[in-house]
ChimeraX commands (.cxc) that place a marker at each C-alpha (Angstrom):
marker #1 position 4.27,2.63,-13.88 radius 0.5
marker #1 position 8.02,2.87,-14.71 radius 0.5
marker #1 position 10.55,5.13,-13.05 radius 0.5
marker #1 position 10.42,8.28,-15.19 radius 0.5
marker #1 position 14.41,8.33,-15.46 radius 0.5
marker #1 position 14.09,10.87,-18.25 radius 0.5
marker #1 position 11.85,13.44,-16.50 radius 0.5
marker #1 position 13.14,16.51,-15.68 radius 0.5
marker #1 position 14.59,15.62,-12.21 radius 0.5
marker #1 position 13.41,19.35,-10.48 radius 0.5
marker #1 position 10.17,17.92,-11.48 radius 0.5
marker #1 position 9.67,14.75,-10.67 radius 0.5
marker #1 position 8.00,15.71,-7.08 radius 0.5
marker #1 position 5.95,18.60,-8.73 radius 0.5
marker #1 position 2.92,16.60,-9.88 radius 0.5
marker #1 position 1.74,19.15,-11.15 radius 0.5
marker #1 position 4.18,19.43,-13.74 radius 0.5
marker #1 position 2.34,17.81,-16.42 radius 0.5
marker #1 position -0.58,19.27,-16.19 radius 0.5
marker #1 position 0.98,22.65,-16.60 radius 0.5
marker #1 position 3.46,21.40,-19.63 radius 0.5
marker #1 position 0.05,20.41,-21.41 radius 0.5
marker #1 position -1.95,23.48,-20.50 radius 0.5
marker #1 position 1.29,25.89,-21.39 radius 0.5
marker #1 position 1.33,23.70,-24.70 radius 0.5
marker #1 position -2.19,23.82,-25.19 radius 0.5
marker #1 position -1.86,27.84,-25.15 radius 0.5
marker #1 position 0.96,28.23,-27.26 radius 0.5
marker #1 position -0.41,25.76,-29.62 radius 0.5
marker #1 position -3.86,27.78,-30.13 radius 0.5
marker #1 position -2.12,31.58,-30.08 radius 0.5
marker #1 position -2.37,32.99,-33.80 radius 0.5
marker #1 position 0.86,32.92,-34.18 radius 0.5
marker #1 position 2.17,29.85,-34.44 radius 0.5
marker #1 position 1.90,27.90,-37.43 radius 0.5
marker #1 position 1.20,24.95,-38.32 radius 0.5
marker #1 position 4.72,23.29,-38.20 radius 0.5
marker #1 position 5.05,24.48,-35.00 radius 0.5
marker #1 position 2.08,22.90,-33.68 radius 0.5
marker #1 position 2.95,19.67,-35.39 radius 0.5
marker #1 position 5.98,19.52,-33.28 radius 0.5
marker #1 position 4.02,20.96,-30.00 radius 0.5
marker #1 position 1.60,18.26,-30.62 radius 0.5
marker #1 position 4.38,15.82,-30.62 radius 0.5
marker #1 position 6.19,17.79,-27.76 radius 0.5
marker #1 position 3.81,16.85,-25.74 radius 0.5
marker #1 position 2.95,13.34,-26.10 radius 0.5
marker #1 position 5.98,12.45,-25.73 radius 0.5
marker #1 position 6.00,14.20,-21.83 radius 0.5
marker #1 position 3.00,12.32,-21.32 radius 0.5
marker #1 position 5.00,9.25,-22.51 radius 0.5
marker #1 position 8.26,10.21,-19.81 radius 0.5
marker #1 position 6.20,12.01,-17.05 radius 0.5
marker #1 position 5.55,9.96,-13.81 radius 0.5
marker #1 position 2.18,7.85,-13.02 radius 0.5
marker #1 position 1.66,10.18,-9.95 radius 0.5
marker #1 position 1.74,12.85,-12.84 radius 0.5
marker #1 position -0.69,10.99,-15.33 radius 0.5
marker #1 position 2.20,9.85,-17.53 radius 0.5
marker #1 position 3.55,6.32,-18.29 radius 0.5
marker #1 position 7.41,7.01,-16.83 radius 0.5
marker #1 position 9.02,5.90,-19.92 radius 0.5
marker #1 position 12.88,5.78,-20.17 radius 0.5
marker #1 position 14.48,7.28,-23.85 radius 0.5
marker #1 position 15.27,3.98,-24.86 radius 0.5
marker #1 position 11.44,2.57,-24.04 radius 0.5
marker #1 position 10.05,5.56,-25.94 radius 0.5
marker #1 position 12.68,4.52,-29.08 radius 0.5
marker #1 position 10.93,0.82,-29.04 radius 0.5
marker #1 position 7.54,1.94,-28.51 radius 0.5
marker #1 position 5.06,0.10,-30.95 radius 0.5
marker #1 position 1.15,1.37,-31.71 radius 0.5
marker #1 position -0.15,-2.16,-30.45 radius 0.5
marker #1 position 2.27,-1.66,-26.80 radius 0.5
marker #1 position 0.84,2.24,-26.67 radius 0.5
marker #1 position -2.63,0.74,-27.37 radius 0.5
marker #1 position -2.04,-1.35,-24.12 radius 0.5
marker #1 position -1.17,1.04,-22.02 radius 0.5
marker #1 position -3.65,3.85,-23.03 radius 0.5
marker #1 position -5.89,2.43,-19.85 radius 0.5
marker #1 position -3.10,3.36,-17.16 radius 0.5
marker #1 position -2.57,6.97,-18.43 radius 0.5
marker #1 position -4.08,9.96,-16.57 radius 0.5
marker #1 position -7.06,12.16,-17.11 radius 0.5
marker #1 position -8.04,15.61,-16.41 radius 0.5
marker #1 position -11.08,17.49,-16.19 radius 0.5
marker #1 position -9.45,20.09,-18.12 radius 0.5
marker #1 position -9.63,19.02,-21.57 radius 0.5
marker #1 position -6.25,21.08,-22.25 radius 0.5
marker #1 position -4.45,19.82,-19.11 radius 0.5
marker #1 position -5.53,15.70,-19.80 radius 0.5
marker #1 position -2.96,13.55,-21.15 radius 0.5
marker #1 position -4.94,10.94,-22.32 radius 0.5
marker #1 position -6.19,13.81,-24.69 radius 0.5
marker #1 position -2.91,14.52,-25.15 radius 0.5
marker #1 position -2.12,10.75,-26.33 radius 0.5
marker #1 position -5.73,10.95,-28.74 radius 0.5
marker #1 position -4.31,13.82,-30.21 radius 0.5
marker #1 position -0.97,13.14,-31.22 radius 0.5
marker #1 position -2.22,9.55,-32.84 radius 0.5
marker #1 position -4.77,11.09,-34.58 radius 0.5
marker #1 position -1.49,12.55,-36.47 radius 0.5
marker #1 position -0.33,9.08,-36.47 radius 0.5
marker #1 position -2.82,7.65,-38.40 radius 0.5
marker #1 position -3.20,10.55,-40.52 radius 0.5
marker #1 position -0.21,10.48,-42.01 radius 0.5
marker #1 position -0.24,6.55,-42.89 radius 0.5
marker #1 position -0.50,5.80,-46.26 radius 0.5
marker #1 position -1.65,9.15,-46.37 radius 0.5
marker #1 position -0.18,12.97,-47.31 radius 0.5
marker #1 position 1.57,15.42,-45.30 radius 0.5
marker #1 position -1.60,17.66,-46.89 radius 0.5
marker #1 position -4.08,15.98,-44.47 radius 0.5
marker #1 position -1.56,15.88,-41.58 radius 0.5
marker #1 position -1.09,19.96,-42.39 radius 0.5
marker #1 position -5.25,19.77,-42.37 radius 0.5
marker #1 position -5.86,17.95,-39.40 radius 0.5
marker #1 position -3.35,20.25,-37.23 radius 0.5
marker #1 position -5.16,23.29,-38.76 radius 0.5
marker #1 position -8.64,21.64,-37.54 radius 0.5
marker #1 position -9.60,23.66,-34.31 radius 0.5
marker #1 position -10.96,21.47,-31.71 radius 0.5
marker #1 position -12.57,24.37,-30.07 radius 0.5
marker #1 position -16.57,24.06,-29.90 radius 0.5
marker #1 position -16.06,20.27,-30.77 radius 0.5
marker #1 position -18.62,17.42,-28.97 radius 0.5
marker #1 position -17.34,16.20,-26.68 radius 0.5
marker #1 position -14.82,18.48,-25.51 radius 0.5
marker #1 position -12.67,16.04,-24.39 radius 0.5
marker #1 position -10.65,14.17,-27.47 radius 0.5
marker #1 position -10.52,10.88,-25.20 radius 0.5
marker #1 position -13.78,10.39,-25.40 radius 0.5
marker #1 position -14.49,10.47,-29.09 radius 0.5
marker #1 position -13.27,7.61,-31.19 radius 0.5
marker #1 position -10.22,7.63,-32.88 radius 0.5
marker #1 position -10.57,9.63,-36.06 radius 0.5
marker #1 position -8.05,7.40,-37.96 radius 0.5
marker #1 position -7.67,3.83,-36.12 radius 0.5
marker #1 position -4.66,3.11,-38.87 radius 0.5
marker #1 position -2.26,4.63,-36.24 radius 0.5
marker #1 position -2.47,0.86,-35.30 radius 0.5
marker #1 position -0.57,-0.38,-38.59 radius 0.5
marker #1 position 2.03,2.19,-37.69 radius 0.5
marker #1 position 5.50,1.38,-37.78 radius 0.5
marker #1 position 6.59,3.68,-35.17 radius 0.5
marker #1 position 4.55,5.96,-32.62 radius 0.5
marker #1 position 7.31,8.46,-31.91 radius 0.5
marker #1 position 8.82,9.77,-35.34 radius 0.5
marker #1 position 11.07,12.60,-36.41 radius 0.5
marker #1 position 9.67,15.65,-38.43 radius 0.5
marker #1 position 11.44,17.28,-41.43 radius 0.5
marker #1 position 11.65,20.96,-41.76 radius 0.5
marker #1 position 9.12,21.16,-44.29 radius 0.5
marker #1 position 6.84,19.04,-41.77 radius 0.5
marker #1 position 7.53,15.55,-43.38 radius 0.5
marker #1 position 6.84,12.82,-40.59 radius 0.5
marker #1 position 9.63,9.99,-40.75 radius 0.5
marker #1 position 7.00,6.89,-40.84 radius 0.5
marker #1 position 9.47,4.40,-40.52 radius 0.5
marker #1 position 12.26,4.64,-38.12 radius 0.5
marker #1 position 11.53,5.91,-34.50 radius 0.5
marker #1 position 13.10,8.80,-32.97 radius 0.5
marker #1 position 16.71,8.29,-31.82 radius 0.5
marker #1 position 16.94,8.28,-27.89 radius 0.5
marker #1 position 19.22,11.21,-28.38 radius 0.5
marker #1 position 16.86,13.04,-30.05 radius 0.5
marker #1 position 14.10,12.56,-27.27 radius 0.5
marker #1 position 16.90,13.91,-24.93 radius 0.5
marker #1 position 16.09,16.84,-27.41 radius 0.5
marker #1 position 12.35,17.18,-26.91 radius 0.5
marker #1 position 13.37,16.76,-22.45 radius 0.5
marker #1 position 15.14,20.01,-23.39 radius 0.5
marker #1 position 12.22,21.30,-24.62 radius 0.5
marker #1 position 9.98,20.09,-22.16 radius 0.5
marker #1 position 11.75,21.84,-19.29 radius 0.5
marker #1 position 12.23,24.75,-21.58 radius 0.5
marker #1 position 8.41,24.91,-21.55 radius 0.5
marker #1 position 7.91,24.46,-17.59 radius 0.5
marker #1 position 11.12,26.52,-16.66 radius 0.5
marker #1 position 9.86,29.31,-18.70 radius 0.5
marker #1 position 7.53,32.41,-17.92 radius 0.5
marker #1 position 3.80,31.14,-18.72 radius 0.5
marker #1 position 2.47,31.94,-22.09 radius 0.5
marker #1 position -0.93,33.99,-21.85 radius 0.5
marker #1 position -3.23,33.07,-24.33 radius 0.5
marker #1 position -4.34,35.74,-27.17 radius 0.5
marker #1 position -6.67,37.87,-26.44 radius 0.5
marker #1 position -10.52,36.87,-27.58 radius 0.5
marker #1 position -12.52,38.16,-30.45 radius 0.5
marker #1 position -16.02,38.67,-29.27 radius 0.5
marker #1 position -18.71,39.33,-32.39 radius 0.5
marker #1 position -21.36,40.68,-30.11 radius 0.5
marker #1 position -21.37,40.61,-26.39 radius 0.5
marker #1 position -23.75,40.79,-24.14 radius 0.5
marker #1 position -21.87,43.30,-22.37 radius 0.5
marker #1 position -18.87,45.35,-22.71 radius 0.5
marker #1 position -15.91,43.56,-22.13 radius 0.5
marker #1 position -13.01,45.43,-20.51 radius 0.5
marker #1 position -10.99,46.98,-23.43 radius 0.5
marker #1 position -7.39,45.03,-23.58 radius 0.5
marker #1 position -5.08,48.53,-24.37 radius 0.5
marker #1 position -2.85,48.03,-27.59 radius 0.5
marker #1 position -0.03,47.96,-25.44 radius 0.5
marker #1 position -1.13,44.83,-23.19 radius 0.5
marker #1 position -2.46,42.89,-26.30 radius 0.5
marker #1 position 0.98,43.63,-27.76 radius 0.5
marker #1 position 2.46,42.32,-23.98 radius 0.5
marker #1 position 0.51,39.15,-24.78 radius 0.5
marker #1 position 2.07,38.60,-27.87 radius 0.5
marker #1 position 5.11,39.11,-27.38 radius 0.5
marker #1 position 5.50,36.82,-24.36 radius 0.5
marker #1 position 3.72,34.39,-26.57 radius 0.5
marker #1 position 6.14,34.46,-29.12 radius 0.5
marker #1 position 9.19,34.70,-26.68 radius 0.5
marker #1 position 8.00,31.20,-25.17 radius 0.5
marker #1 position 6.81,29.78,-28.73 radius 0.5
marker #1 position 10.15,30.78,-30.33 radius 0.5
marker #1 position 12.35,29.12,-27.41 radius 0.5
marker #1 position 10.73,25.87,-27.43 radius 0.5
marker #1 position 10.63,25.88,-31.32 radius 0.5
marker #1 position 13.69,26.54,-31.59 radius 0.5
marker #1 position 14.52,23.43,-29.18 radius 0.5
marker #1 position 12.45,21.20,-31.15 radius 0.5
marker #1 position 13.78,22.42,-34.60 radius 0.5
marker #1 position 17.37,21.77,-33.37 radius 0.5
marker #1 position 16.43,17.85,-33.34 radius 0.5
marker #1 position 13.68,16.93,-35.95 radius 0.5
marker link #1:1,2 radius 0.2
marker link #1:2,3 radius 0.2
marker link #1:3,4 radius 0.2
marker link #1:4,5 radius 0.2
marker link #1:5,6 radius 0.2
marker link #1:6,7 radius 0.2
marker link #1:7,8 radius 0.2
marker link #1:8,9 radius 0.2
marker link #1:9,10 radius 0.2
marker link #1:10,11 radius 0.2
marker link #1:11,12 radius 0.2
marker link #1:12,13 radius 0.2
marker link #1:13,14 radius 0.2
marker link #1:14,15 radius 0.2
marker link #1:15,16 radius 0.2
marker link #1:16,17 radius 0.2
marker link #1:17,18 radius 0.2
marker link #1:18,19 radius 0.2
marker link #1:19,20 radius 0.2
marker link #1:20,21 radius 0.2
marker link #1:21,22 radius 0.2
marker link #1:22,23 radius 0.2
marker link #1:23,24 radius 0.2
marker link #1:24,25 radius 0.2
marker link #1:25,26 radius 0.2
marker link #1:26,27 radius 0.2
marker link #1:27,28 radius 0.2
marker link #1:28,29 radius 0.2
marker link #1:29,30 radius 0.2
marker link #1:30,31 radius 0.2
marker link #1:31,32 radius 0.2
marker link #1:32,33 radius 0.2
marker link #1:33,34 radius 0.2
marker link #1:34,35 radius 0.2
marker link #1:35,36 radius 0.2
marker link #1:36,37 radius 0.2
marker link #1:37,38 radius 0.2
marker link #1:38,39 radius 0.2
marker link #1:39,40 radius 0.2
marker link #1:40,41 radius 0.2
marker link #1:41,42 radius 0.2
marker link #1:42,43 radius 0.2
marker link #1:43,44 radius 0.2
marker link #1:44,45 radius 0.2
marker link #1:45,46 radius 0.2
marker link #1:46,47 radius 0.2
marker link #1:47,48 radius 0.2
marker link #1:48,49 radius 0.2
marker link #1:49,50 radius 0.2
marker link #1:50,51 radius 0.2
marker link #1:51,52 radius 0.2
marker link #1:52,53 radius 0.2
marker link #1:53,54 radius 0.2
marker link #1:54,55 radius 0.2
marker link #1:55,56 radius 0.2
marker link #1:56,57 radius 0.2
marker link #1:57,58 radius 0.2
marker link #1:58,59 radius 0.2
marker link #1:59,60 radius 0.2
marker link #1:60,61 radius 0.2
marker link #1:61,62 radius 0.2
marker link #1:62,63 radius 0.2
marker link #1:63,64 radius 0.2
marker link #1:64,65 radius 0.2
marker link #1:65,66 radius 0.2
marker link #1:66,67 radius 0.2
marker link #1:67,68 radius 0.2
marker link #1:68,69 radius 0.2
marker link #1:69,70 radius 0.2
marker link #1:70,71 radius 0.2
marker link #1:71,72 radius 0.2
marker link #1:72,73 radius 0.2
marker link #1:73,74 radius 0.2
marker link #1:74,75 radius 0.2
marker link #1:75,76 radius 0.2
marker link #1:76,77 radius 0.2
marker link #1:77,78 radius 0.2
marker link #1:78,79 radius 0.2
marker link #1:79,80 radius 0.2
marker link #1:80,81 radius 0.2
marker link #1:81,82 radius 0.2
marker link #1:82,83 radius 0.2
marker link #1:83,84 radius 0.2
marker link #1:84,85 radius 0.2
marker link #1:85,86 radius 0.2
marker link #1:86,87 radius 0.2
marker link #1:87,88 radius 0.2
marker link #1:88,89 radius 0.2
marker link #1:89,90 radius 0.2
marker link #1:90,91 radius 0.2
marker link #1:91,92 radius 0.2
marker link #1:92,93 radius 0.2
marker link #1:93,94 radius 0.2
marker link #1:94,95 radius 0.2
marker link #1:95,96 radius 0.2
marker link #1:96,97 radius 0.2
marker link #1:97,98 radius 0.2
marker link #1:98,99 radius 0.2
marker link #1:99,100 radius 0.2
marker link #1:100,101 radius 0.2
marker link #1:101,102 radius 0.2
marker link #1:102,103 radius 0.2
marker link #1:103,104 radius 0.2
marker link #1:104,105 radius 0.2
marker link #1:105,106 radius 0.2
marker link #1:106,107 radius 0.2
marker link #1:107,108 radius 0.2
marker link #1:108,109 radius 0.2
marker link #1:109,110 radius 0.2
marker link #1:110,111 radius 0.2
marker link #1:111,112 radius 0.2
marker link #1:112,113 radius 0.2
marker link #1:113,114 radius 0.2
marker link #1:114,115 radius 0.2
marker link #1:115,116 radius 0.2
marker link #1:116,117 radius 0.2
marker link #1:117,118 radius 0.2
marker link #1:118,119 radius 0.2
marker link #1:119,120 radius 0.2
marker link #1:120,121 radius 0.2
marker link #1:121,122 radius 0.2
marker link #1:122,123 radius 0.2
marker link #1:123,124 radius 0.2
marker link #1:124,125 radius 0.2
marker link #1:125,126 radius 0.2
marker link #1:126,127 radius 0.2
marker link #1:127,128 radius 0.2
marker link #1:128,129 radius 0.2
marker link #1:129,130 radius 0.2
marker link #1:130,131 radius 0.2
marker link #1:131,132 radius 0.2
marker link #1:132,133 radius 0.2
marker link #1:133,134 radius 0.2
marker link #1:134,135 radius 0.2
marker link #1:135,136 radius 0.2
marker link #1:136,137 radius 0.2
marker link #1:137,138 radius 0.2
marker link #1:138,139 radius 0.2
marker link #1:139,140 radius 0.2
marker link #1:140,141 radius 0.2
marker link #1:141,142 radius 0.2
marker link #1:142,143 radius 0.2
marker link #1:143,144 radius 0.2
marker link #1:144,145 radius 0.2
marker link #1:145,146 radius 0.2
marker link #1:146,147 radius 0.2
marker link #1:147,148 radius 0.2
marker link #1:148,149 radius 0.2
marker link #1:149,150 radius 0.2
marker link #1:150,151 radius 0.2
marker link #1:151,152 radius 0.2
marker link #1:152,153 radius 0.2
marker link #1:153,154 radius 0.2
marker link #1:154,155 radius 0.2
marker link #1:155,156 radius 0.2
marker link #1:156,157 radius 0.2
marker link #1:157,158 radius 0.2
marker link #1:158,159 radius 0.2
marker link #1:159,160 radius 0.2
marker link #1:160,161 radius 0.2
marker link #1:161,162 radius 0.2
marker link #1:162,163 radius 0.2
marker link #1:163,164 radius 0.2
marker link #1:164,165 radius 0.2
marker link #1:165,166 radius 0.2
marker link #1:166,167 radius 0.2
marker link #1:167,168 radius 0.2
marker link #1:168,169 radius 0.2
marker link #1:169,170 radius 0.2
marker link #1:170,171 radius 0.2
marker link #1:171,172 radius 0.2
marker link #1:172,173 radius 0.2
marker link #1:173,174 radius 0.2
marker link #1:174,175 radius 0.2
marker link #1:175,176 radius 0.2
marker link #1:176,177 radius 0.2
marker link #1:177,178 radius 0.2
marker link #1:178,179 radius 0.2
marker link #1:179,180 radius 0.2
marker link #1:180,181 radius 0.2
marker link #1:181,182 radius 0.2
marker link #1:182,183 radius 0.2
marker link #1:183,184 radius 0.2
marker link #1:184,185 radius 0.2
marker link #1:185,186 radius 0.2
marker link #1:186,187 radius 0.2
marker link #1:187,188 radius 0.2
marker link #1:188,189 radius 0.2
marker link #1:189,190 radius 0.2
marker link #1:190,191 radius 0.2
marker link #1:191,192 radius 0.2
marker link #1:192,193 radius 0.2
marker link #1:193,194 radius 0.2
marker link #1:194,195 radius 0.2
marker link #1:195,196 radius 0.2
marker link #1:196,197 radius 0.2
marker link #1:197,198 radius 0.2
marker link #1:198,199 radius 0.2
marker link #1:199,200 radius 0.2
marker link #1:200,201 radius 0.2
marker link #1:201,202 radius 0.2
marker link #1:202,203 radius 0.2
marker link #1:203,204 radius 0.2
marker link #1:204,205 radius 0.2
marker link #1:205,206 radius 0.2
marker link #1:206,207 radius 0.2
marker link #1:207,208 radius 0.2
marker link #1:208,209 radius 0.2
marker link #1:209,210 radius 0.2
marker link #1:210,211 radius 0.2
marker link #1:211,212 radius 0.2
marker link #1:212,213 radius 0.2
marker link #1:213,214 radius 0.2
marker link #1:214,215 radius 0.2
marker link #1:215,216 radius 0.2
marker link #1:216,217 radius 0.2
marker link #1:217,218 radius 0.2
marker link #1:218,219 radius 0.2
marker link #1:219,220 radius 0.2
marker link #1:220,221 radius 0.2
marker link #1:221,222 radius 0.2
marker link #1:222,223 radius 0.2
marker link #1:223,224 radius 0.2
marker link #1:224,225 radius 0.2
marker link #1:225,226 radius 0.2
marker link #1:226,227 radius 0.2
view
C-alpha cells in the first residue's frame, strides 16, 4: 500500500520475511522461558512489522512517522488490506487481532488484566486463527494511540504514541529477529502417547534452550533499550 521506507532494506525483496519474523516471534513468544514482559513487548514487536512490512509481504508499508500518527479508527480502516496466512502463527492479520486485544485491555483498565491476557495461551483455542474471532475488547477503538511505549515494570503509555525514534528501535529489533539463527521451539510435554516418542537427550533439550534464550535475550534486550 505505501512504500515500506522503514523495512529492513535486505528485506524488502524477501517476501517471505514477514512471515518468518511472525513465526520466529510466535516461537520465542510461547518458549517457557520468556516472561510475560517479554511477550508484551514481542507482541508489540511484531505488530508493529506488520504495520512497516510491504503489501507483497502482508504488511501495510508504513513509514516511522505514519506509525507515530496512527489512530484505532485509521488501523480499523485498513485492517481489510492486511495479509493472511494459513499458518495461524505466520498471519499478520492475527498478528494485528492480537496486539489490539492488548489495546483494549489496557483502556480504562489495569496492567493486571493486560499481565492476564498475555499469560492466556491461545493454544487449543476455536478457531485457531485470532482473525476470525471477534475482538475480545472492541474499546481498542476509544484508544488514544495504537502504538504505545511500555515501562519496565510493563506499564503501557495510553496516551502519547511511540516516538518515530523509538520505532527505529523496534526496526532494530525486527532485523535482529530475522538476521538471527532461528529459535527452535521447546521441546513438548506429552501426558500419554500413543507411541513412544523419540527421547530428546538432556543435552539437545538443553541446545534448545539455550538458542532460545540467546535469540529471546538479543531481541529483548533491543526492545528494552527503547520502551
Amino acid at each position: 500500500m505505501f512504500d515500506s521506507p522503514a523495512w529492513p532494506a535486505e528485506h524488502r525483496e524477501d517476501e517471505g520475511s514477514l512471515p518468518r519474523l511472525l513465526a520466529r516471534g510466535t516461537v520465542l513468544g510461547e518458549h517457557p522461558d520468556a516472561d510475560w514482559l517479554e511477550r508484551l513487548r514481542l507482541r508489540r514487536l511484531l505488530f508493529t512489522g506488520v504495520l512497516l512490512a510491504p503489501a507483497s509481504h502482508g504488511g501495510l508499508g508504513l513509514s516511522r512517522p505514519q506509525v507515530h500518527t496512527l489512530t484505532p479508527n485509521r488501523l480499523e480502516r485498513l485492517r481489510p488490506t492486511i495479509g493472511r496466512a494459513e499458518d495461524a502463527s505466520g498471519c499478520p492479520t492475527c498478528t494485528v487481532c492480537s496486539w489490539i486485544e492488548i489495546v483494549g485491555a489496557n483502556y480504562d483498565w489495569s496492567r493486571s488484566l493486560v499481565r492476564d491476557v498475555v499469560r492466556r495461551p491461545d493454544s487449543g483455542r476455536e478457531p485457531a486463527h485470532r482473525c476470525k474471532r471477534p475482538d475480545p475488547y472492541p474499546d481498542w477503538l476509544m484508544s488514544p494511540v495504537v502504538l504505545a511505549g511500555i515501562d519496565r515494570w510493563g506499564w503501557i503509555e495510553p496516551w502519547t504514541p511511540m516516538h518515530p525514534a523509538s520505532v527505529s528501535g523496534l526496526v532494530h529489533a525486527i532485523r535482529a529477529l530475522l538476521d538471527g539463527p532461528a529459535p527452535r521451539p521447546a521441546p513438548a510435554v506429552v501426558d500419554a502417547p500413543a507411541s513412544p516418542p523419540r527421547r530428546i537427550s538432556p543435552e539437545e533439550e538443553a541446545e534448545i534452550h539455550a538458542r532460545a534464550d540467546e535469540v529471546l535475550a538479543r531481541v529483548t534486550d533491543a526492545l528494552a533499550e527503547f520502551g
